[in-house]
C-alpha positions as YAML, in Angstrom:
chain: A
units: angstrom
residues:
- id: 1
  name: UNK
  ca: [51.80, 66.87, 183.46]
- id: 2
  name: UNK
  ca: [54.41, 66.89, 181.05]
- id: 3
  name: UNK
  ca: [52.96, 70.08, 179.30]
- id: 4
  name: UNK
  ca: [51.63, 71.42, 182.32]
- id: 5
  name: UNK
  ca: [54.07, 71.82, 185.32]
- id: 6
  name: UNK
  ca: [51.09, 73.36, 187.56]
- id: 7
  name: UNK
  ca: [49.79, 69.28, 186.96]
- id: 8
  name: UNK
  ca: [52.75, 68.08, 188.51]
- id: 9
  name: UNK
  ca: [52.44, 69.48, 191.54]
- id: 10
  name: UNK
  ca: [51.67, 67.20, 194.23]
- id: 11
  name: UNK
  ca: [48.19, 66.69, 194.68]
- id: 12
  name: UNK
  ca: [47.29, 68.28, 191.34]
- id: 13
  name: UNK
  ca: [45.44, 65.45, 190.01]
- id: 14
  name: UNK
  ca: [43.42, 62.92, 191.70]
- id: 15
  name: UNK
  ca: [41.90, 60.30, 189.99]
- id: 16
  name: UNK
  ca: [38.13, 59.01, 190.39]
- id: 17
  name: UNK
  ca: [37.29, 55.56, 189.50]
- id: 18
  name: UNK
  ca: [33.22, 55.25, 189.22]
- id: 19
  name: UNK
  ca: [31.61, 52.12, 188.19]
- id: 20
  name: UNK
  ca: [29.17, 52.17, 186.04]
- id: 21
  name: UNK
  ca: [25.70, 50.22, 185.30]
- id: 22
  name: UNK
  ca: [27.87, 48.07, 182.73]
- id: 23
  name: UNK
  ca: [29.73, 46.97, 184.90]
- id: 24
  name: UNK
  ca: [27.83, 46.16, 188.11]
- id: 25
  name: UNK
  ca: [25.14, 44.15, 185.91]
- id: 26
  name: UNK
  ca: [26.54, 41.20, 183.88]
- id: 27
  name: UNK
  ca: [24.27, 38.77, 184.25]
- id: 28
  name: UNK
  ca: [22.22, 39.96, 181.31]
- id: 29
  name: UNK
  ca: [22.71, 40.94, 178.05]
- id: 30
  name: UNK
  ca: [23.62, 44.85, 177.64]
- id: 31
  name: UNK
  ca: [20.80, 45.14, 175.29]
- id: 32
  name: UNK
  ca: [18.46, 44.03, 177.89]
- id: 33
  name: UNK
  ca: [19.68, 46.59, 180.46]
- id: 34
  name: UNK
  ca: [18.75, 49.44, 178.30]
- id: 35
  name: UNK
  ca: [21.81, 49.29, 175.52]
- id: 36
  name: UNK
  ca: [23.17, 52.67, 175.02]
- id: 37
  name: UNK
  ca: [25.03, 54.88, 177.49]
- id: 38
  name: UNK
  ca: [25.52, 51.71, 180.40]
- id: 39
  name: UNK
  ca: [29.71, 52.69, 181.05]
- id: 40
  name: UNK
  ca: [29.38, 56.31, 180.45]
- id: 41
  name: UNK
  ca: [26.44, 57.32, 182.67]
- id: 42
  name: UNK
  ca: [27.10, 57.27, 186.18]
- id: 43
  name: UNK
  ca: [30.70, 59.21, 184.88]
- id: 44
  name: UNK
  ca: [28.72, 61.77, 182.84]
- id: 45
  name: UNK
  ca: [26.52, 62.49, 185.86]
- id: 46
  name: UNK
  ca: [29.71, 62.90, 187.87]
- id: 47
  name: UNK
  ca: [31.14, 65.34, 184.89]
- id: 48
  name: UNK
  ca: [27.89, 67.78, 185.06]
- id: 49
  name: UNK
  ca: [27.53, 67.59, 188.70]
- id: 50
  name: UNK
  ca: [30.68, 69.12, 189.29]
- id: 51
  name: UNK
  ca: [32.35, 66.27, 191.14]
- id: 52
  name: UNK
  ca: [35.38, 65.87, 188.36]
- id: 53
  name: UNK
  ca: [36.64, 67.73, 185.95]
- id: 54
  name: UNK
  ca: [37.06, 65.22, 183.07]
- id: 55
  name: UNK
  ca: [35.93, 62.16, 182.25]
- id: 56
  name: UNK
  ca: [37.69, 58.98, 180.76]
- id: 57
  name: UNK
  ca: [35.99, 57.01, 178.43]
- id: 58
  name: UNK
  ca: [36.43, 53.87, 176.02]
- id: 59
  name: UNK
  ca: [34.97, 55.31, 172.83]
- id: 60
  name: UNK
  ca: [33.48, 52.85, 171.91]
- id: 61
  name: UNK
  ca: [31.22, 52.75, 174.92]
- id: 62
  name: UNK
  ca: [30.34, 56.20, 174.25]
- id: 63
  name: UNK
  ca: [26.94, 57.03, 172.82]
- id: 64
  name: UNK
  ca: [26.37, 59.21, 169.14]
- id: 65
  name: UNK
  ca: [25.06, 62.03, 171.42]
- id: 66
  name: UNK
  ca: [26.76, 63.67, 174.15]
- id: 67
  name: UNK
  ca: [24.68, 65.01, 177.43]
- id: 68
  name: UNK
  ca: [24.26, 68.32, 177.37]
- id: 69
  name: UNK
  ca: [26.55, 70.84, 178.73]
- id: 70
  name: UNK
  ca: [29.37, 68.12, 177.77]
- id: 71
  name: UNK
  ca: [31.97, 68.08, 174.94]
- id: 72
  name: UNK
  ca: [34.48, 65.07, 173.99]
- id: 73
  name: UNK
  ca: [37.23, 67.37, 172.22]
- id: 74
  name: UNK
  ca: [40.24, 65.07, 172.57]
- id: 75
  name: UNK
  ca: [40.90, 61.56, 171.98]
- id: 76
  name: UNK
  ca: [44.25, 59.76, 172.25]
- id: 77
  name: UNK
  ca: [46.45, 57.90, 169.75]
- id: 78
  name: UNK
  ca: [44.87, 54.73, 168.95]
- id: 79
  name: UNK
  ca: [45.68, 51.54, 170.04]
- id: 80
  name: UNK
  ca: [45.55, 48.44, 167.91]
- id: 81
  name: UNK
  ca: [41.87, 47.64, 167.02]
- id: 82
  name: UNK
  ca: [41.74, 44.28, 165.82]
- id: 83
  name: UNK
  ca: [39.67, 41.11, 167.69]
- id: 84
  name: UNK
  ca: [41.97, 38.55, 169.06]
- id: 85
  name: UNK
  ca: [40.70, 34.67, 169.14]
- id: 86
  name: UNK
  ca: [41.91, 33.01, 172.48]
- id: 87
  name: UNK
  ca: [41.41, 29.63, 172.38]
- id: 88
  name: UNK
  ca: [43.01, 26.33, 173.63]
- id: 89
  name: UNK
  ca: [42.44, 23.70, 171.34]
- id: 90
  name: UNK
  ca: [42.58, 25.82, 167.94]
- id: 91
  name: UNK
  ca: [45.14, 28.17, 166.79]
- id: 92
  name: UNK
  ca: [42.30, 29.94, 164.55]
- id: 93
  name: UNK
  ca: [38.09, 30.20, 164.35]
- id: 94
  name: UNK
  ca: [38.79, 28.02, 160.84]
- id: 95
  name: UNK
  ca: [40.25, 25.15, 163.04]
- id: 96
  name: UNK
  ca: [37.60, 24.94, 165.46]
- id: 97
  name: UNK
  ca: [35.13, 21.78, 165.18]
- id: 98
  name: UNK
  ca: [32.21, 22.35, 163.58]
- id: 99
  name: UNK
  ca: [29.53, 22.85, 166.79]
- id: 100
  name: UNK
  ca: [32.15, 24.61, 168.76]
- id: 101
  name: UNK
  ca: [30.67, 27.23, 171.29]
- id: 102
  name: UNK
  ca: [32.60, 30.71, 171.04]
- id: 103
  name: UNK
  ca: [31.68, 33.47, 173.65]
- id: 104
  name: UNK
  ca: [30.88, 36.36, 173.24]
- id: 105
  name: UNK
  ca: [28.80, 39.89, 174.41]
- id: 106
  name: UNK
  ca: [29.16, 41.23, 170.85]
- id: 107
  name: UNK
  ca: [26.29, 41.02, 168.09]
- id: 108
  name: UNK
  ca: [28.71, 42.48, 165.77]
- id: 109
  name: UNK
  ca: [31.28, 39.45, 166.43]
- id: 110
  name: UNK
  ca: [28.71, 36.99, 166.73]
- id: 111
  name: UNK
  ca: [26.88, 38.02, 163.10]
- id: 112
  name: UNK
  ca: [30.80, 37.85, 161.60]
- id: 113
  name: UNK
  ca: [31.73, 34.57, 162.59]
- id: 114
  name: UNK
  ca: [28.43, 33.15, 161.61]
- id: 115
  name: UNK
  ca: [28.20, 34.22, 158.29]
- id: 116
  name: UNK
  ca: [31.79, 33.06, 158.11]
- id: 117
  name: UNK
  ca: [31.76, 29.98, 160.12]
- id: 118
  name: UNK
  ca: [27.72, 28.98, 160.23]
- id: 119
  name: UNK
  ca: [27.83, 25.49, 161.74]
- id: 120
  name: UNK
  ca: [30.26, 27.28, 165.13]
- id: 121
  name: UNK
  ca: [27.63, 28.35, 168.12]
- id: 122
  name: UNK
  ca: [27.85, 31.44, 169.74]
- id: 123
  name: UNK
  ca: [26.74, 31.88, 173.56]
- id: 124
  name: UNK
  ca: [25.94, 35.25, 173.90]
- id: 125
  name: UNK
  ca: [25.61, 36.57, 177.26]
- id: 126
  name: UNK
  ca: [29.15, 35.69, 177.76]
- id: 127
  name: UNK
  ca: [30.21, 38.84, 179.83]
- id: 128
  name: UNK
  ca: [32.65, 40.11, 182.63]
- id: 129
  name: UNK
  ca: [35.90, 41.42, 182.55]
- id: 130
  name: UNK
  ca: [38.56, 39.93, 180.87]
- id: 131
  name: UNK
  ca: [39.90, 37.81, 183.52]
- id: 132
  name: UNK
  ca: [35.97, 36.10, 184.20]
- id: 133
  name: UNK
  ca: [36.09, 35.48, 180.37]
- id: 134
  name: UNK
  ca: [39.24, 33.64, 180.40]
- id: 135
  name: UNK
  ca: [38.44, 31.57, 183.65]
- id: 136
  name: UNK
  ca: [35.09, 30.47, 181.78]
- id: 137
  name: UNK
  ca: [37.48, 29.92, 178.88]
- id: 138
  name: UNK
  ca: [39.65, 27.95, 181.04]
- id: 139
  name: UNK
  ca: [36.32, 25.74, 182.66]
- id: 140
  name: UNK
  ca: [35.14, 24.57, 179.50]
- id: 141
  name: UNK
  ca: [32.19, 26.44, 179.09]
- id: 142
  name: UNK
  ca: [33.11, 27.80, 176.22]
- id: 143
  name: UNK
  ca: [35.75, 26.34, 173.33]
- id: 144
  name: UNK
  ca: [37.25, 30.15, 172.68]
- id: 145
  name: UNK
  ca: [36.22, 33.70, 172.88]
- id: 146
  name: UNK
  ca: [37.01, 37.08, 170.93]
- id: 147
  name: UNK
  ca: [38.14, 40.11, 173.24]
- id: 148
  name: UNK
  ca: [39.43, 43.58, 171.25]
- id: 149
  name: UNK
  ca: [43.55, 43.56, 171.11]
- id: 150
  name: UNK
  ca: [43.38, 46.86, 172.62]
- id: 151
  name: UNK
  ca: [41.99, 45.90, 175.60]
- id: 152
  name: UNK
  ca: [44.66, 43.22, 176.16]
- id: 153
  name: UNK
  ca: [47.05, 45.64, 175.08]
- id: 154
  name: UNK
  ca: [46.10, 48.06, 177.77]
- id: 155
  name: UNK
  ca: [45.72, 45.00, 181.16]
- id: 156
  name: UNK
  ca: [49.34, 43.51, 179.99]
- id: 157
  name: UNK
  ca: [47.93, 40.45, 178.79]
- id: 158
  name: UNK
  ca: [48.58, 39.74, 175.55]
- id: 159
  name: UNK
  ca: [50.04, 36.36, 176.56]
- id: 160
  name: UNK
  ca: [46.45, 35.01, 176.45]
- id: 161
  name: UNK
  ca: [46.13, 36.10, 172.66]
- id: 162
  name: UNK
  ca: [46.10, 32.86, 170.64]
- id: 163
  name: UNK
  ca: [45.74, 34.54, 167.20]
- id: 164
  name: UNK
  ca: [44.92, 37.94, 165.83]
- id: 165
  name: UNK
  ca: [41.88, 38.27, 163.56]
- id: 166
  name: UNK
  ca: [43.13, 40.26, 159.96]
- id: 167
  name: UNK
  ca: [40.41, 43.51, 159.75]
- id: 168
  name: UNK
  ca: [39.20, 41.59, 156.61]
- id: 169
  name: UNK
  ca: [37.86, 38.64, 158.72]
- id: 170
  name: UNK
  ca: [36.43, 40.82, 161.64]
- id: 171
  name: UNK
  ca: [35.74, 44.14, 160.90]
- id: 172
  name: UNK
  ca: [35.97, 46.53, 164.35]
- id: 173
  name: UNK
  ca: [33.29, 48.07, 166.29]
- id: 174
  name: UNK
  ca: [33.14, 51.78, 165.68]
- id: 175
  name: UNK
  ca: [36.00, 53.39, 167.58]
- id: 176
  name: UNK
  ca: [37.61, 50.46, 169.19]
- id: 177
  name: UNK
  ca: [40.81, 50.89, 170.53]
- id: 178
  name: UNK
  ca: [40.29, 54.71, 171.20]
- id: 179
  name: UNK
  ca: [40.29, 56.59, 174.79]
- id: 180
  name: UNK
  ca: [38.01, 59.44, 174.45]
- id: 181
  name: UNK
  ca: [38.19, 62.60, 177.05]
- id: 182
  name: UNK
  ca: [35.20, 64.37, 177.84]
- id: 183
  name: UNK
  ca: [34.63, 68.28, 179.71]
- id: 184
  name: UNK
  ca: [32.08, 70.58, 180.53]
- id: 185
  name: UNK
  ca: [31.44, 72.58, 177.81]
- id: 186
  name: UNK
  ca: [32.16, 75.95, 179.92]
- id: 187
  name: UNK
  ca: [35.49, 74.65, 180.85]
- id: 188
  name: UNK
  ca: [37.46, 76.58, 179.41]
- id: 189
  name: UNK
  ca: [40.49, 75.66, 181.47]
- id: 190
  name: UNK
  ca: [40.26, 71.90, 181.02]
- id: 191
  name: UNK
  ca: [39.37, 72.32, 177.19]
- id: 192
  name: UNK
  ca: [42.60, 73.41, 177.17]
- id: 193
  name: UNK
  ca: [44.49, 71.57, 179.11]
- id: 194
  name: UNK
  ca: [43.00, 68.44, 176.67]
- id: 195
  name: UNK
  ca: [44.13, 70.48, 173.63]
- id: 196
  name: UNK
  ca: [47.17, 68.97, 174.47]
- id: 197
  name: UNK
  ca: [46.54, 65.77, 174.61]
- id: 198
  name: UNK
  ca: [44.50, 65.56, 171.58]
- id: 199
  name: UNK
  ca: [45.58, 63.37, 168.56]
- id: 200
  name: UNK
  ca: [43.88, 64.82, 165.87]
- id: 201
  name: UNK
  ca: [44.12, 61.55, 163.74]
- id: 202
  name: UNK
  ca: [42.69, 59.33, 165.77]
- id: 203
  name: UNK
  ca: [39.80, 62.07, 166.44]
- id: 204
  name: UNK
  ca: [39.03, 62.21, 162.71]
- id: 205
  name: UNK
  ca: [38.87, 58.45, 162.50]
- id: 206
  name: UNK
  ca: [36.61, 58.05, 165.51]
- id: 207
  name: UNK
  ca: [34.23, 60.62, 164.30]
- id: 208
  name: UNK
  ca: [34.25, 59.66, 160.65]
- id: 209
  name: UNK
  ca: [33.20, 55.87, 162.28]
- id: 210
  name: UNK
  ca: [30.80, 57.46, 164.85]
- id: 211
  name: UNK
  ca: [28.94, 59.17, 161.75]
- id: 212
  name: UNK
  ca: [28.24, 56.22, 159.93]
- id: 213
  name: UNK
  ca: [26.82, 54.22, 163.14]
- id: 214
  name: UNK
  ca: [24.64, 57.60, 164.21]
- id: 215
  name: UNK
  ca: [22.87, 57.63, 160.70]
- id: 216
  name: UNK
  ca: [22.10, 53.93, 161.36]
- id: 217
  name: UNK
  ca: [20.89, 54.58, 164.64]
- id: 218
  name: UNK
  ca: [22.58, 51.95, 165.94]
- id: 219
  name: UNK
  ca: [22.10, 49.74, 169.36]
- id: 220
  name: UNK
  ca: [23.51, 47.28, 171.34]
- id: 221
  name: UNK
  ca: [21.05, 44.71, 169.50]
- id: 222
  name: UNK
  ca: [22.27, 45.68, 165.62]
- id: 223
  name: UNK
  ca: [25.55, 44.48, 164.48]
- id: 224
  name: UNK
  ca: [27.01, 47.19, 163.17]
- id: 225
  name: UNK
  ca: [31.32, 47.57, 162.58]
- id: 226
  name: UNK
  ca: [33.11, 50.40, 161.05]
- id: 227
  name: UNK
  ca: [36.70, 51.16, 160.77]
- id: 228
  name: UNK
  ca: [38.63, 54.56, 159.04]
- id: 229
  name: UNK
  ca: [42.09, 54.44, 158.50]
- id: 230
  name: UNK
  ca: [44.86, 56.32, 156.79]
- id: 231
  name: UNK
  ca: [46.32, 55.11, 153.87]
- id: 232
  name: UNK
  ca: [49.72, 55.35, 152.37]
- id: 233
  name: UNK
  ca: [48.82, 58.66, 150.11]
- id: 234
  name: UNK
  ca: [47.11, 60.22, 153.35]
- id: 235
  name: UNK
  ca: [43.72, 59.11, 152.35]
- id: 236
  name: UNK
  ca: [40.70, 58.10, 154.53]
- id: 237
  name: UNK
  ca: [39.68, 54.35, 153.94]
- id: 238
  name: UNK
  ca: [36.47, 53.87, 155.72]
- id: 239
  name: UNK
  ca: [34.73, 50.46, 155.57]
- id: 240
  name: UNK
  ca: [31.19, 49.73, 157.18]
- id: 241
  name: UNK
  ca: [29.34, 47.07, 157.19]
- id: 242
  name: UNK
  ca: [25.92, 46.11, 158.85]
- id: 243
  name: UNK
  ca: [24.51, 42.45, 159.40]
- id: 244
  name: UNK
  ca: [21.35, 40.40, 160.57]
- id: 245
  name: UNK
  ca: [22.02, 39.08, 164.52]
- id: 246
  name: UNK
  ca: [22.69, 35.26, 162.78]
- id: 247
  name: UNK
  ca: [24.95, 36.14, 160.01]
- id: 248
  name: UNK
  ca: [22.58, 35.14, 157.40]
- id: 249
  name: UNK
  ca: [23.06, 38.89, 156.05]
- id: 250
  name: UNK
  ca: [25.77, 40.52, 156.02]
- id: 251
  name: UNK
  ca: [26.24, 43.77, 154.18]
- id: 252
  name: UNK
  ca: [29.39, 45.65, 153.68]
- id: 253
  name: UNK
  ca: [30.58, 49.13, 151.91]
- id: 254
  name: UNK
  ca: [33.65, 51.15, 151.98]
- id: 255
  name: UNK
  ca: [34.59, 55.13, 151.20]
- id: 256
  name: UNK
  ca: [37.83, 56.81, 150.15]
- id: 257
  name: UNK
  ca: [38.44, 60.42, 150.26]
- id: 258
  name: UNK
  ca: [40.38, 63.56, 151.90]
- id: 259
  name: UNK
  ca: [41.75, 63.11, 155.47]
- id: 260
  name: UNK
  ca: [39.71, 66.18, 157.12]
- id: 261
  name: UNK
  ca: [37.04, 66.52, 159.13]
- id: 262
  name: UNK
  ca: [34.11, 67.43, 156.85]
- id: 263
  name: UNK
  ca: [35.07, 65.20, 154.21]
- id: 264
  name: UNK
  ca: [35.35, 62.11, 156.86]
- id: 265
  name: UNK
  ca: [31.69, 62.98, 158.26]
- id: 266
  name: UNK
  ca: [30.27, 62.94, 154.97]
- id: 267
  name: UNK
  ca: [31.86, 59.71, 154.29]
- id: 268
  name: UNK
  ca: [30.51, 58.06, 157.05]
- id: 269
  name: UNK
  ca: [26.79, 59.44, 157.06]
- id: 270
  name: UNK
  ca: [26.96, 58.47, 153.23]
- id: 271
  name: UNK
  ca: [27.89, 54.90, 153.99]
- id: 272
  name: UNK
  ca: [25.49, 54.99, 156.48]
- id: 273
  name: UNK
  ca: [22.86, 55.96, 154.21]
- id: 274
  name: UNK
  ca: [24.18, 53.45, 151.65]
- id: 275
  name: UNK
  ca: [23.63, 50.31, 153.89]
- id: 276
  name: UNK
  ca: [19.95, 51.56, 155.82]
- id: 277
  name: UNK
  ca: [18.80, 51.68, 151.83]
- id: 278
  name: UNK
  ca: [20.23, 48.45, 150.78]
- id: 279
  name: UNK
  ca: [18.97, 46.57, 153.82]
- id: 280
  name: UNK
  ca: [15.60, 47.83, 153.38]
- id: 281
  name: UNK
  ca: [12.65, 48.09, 155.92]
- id: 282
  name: UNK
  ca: [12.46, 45.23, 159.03]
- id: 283
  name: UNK
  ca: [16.36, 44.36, 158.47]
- id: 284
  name: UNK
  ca: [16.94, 45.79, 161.92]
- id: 285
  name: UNK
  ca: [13.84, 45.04, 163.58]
- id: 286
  name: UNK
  ca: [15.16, 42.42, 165.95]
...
């Protein structure tokens, strides 16, 4: 609206919320619902069909391949994407009791702590929205949880954050923290309406990221992180790392190189490449 006073017009934008399979089913695992595509699918459909314009996504939800007739061109600047631990009997996942149950949805966080922390338990169809975590949190059922900072960030409710988890300790799922924007790729008008709104850092990142997890092949049932960032010289830092679903194997690489857009891709494919040779044939046959 702000670079577009026809947007500011009364009326000019309505907003559509759709809920998606992900969200309507939670009392199975997402990998058992069909893994890919779960929050962006019923908003995709809505996208092609003609009934909005553009669609809002987490992009981390969103799949290595678009649906036809669809392009994400813009993404927003990034929020923080680190885990935080909520907890209320340990400041930290080192000062929880050995036999400890943490939930969490996440393969990737479950294989981390468990290679870091083997003799903690993870219950893993812990899902919901934030608020049905905590209350569980709050019942007892579990003894802590890990929800992404952004997320938090985003519902104002940091308060619950006991701790922050260093990237070191609990490396990110590809593209957490960043708000994709999809369009029809005719759409002239909206493609440039999102030009606008792009951040072309946080774009690079995301797609540098979404390479390496699209040359593993990734799914809801392989714990796979990957995080780019800038560094002080104006580098790309990419780490990735891949691991079995009980942290018994954990593998881990990392890339430096330019900050642009070819460069980044080829980073992450390479890494990807790296790790699918080094964890050989059945590592992700789960």
């Amino acid at each position: 609206m702000a670079s577009h006073p026809e947007l500011a017009e009364e009326g000019a934008i309505k907003i559509v919320v759709i809920k998606t399979t992900g969200d309507k089913i939670l009392s199975q695992p997402l990998a058992d619902i069909g893994g890919k595509g779960l929050f962006t699918k019923e908003i995709d459909e809505a996208l092609i069909n003609g009934d909005i314009d553009i669609a809002v996504h987490s992009m981390k939800d969103v799949p290595t391949y678009l649906p036809e007739k669809t392009i994400l061109p813009c993404n927003l600047p990034r929020e923080d994407v680190r885990d935080a631990f909520i907890s209320l009997s340990a400041s930290s996942l080192a000062e929880l009791p050995a036999g400890s149950v943490i939930g969490t949805a996440s393969l990737r966080r479950k294989s981390q702590i468990l290679y870091r922390y083997p003799s903690l338990k993870v219950e893993d169809n812990f899902r919901g929205n934030v608020q049905t975590r905590l209350r569980k949190l709050n019942e007892g059922v579990v003894q802590a949880t890990l929800l992404a900072l952004a997320g938090l960030r985003r519902l104002s409710m940091t308060e619950n954050v006991t701790s922050v988890l260093p990237i070191d300790e609990m490396l990110p799922a590809v593209a957490q923290g960043a708000i994709g924007i999809a369009c029809r790729s005719n759409d002239e008008k909206m493609a440039n309406y999102l030009a606008s709104l792009n951040y072309e850092e946080t774009r690079l990142a995301v797609t540098c990221e979404r390479a390496f997890l699209e040359t593993l092949d990734g799914s809801c049932r392989t714990p796979i992180a990957g995080y780019a960032s800038k560094d002080e010289d104006g580098n790309c830092i990419f780490k990735g790392l891949v691991a079995s679903p009980d942290g018994t194997r954990v593998l881990e690489t990392s890339r430096k190189g330019p900050y642009a857009f070819e460069d980044m891709v080829m980073m992450g494919k390479d890494a990807g490449k790296e790790l699918l040779s080094r964890a050989g044939p059945g590592f992700f046959d789960f």
